[in-house]
BAVODREN-526652 format. One record per atom (N, C-alpha, C): x, y, z. Coordinates in steps of 0.1 Angstrom, whole numbers, plus 5000, padded with zeros to 4 digits. Example, Ala and Ser with C-alpha at 12.3 -4.5 7.8 and 13.67 -1.06 7.14 Angstrom:
BEGIN
513249435078/512349555078/513249675078/512849785071/513749895071/512950005079/
***
This chain:
BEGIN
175340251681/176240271669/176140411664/174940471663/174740581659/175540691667/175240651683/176240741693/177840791688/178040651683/179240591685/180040681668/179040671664/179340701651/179240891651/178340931656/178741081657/179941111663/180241081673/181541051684/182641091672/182640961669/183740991654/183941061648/182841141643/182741251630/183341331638/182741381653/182941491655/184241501658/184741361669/186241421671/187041421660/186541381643/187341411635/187741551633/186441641633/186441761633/187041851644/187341841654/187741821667/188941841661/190041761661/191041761655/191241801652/190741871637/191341961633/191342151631/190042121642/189742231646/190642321657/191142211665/192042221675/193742271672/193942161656/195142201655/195342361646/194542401641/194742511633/194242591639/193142601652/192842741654/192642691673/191542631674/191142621687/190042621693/189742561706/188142541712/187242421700/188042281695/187542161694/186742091703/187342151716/186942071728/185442101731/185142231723/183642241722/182442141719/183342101710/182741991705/182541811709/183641831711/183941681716/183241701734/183841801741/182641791753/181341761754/180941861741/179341841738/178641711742/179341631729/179441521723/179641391740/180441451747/180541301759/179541361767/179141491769/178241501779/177141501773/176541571765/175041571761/174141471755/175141341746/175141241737/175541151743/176441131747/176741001753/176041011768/176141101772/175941151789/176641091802/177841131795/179041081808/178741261817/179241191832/179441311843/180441401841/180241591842/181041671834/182641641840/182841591849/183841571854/184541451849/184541341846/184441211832/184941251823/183941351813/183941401804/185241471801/185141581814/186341651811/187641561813/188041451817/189041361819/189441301806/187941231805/188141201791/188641241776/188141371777/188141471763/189741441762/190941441774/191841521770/192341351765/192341231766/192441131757/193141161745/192441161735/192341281719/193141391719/192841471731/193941571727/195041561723/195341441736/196941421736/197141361721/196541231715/196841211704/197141301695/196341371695/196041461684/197041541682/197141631696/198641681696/199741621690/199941491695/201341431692/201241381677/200341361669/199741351654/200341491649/199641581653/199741741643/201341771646/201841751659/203441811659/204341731650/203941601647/204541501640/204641521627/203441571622/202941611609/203841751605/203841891618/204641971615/206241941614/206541841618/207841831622/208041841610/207641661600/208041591589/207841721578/207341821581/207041951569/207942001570/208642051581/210142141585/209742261593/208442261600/208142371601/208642351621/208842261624/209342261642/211042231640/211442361639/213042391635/213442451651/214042321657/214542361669/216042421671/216442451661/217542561657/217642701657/215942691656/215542861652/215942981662/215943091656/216643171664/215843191678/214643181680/213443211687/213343061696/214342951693/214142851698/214142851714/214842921721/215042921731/213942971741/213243111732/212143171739/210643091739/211342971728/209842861722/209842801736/211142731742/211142661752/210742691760/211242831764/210942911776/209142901780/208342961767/207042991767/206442771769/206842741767/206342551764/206442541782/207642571789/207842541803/207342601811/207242751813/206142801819/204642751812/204342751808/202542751804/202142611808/203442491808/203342371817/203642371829/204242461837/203842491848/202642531852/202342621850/200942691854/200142591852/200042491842/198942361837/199142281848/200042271854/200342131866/198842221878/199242371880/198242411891/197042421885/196742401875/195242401866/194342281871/195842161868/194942001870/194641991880/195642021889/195042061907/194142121906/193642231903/192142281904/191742221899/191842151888/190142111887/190041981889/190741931902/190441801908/189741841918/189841981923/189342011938/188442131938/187842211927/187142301931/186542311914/184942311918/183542321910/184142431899/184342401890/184142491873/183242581873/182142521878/180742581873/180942751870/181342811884/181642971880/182443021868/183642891870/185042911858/183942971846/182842821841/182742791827/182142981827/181143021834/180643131836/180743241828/181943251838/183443371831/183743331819/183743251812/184343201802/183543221790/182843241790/181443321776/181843471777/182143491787/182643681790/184043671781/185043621784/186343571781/186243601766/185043551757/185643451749/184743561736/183943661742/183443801738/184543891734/185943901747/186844011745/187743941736/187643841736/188443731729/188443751711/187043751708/186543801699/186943911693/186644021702/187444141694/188844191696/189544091702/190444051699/191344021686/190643941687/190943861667/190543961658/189244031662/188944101649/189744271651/190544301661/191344421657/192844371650/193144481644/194244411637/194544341625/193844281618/193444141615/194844111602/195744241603/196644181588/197944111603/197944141614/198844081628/198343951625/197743921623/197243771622/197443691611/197443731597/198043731588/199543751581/200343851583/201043881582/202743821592/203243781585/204243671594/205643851596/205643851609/206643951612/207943931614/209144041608/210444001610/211344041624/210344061629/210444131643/210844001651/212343961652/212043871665/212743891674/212843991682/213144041692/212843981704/213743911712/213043841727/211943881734/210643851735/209843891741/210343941758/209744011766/210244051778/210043971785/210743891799/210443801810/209243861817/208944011820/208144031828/206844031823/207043991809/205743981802/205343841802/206643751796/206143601792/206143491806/206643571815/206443461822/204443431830/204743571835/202943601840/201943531831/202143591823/201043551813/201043411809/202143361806/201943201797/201943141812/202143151821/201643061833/200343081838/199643181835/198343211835/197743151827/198143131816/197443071805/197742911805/198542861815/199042721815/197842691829/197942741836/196442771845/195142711839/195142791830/193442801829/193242691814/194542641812/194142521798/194842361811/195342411822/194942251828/193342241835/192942401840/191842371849/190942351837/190442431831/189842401817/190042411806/190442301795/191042281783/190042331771/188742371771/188142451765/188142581761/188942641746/189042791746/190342811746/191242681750/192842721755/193642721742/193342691728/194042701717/193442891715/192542881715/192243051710/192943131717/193143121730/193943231739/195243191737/196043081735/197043081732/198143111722/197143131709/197043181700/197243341698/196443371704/196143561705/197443611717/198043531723/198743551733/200443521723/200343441716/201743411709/201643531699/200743541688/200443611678/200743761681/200043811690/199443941692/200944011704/201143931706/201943931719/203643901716/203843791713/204743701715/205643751703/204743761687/204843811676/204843701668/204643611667/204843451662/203843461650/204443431638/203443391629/202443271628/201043291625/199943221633/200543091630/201043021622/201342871617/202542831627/203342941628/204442881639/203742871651/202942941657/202442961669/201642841670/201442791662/199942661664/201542541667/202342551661/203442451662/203942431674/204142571683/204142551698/203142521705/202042551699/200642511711/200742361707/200942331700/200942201697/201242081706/203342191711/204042071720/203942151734/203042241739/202842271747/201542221752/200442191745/199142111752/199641981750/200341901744/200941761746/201241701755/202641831762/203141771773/202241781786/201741881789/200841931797/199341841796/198841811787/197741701789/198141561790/199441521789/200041391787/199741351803/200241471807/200341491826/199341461830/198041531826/196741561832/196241401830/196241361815/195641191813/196441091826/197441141830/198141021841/197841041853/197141181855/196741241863/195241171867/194741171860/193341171856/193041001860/194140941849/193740731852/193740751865/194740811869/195240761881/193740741893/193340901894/191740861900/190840791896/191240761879/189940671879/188540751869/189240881865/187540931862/187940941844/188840861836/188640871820/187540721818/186940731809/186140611803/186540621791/187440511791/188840461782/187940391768/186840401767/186040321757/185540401747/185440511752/184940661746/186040721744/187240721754/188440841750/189140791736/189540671735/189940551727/189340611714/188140591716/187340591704/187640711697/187240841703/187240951698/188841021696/189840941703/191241001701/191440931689/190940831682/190940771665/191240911661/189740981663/188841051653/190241211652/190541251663/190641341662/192441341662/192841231660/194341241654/194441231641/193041171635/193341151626/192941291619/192541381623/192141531623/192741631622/193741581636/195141691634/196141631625/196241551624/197241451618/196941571599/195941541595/195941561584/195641731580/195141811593/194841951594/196541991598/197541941603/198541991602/199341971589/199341891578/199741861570/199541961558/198141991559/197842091553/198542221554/198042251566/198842391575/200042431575/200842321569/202742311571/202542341555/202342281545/202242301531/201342391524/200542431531/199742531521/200342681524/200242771513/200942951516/199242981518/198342951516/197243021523/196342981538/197242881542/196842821555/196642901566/197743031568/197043121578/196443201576/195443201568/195243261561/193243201566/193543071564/192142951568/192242961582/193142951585/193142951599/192943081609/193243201605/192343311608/191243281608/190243251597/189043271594/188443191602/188943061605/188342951612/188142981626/189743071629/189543111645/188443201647/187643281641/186743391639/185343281641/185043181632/184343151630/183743051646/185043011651/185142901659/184543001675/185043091678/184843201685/183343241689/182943281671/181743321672/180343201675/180943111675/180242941672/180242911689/181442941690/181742921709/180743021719/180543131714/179843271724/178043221717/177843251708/176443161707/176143051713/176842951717/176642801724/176442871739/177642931742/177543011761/176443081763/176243171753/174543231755/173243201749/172843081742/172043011743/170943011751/170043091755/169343051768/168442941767/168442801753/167742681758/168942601760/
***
């Protein structure tokens, strides 16, 4: 019960860690492999259970706010970026049905360094919602958001922060809109992977269940927030900072 009961807390936190900034999955992995001690391959099947809820919680939550306005002038480019980045995700799940992480995760403490100062150059881009909405370039958005649809099906860890700095910094999306797309772009795309996933056999539906409670009810109420508050990107900067620096301590850890 006690297992069972951290489980909870955390994918509450989870949730809403995921919907406002990114790298939840930090936690919730932890939590099935170290604590429960399911196999990392399990684990990672499992984790995305939750996600999916959670996703479909937070975009529901932005809808009912007004903030997923499929009218918008930018709507078209939203699609565009949601369809590529789900492509790339379909060859991610294939990798990581068939070839060892272990190097990935590696790279991904390096990743998540540049990532870092990333976030911290700039910092009023991240803040500041711009009137600039100019089409982003095809020869830009396609490469990249398929790259990035890659490396959040092979591993879903870290994929809200990069997607983030890639809409934001990139795309020009103000952070609150941008979480509204990652929203219905990890949805569709892990919806896939979970069918993907029963299908072999490797989610433990007793744990995923459990903890997709925790962490809808996470985004559910962290989007609610985020749609109605004027200082929410504001939190949600800071959290991405915090979440980052919380993520690169865990990777270099040497116990």
């Amino acid at each position: 019960m006690v297992d069972y009961l951290i489980a909870l807390v955390g994918s509450l936190l989870a949730g809403g860690i995921n919907t406002l900034s990114g790298n939840g999955s930090a936690i919730t992995l932890t939590i099935l492999m170290e604590v429960l001690g399911l196999p990392a391959t399990v684990a990672n099947a499992t984790n995305r259970v939750g996600i999916v809820t959670q996703s479909l919680a937070g975009t529901w939550a932005f809808k009912q706010a007004g903030r997923l306005d499929l009218s918008a002038s930018r709507s078209r480019e939203m699609w565009t970026i949601v369809g590529i980045t789900t492509a790339g995700a379909l060859l991610g799940i294939w990798l990581s049905l068939v070839v060892d992480n272990a190097t990935y995760r590696s790279i991904f403490r390096y990743l998540l360094v540049v990532m870092l100062l990333v976030v911290l150059v700039n910092p009023k881009r991240w803040l500041i919602g711009t009137a600039d909405e100019r089409p982003l370039s095809y020869w830009i958005l396609v490469p990249a958001f398929f790259a990035l649809g890659i490396y959040g099906g092979f591993i879903q860890m870290g994929m809200g922060i990069f997607f983030l700095a890639l809409t934001v910094l990139v795309a020009r999306y103000e952070i609150i809109q941008a979480n509204v797309v990652k929203g219905i772009v990890v949805l569709i795309y892990t919806g896939i992977a979970v069918a993907i996933y029963a299908y072999r056999g490797l989610i433990d539906w007793e744990l995923g269940l459990l903890m997709a409670v925790g962490q809808t009810a996470g985004g559910y109420l962290t989007a609610r927030y985020a749609a109605r508050s004027p200082s929410a990107g504001i939190w949600a900067y800071r959290l991405l900072i915090l979440v980052i620096v919380g993520a690169i301590a865990k990777a270099f850890w040497p116990f």
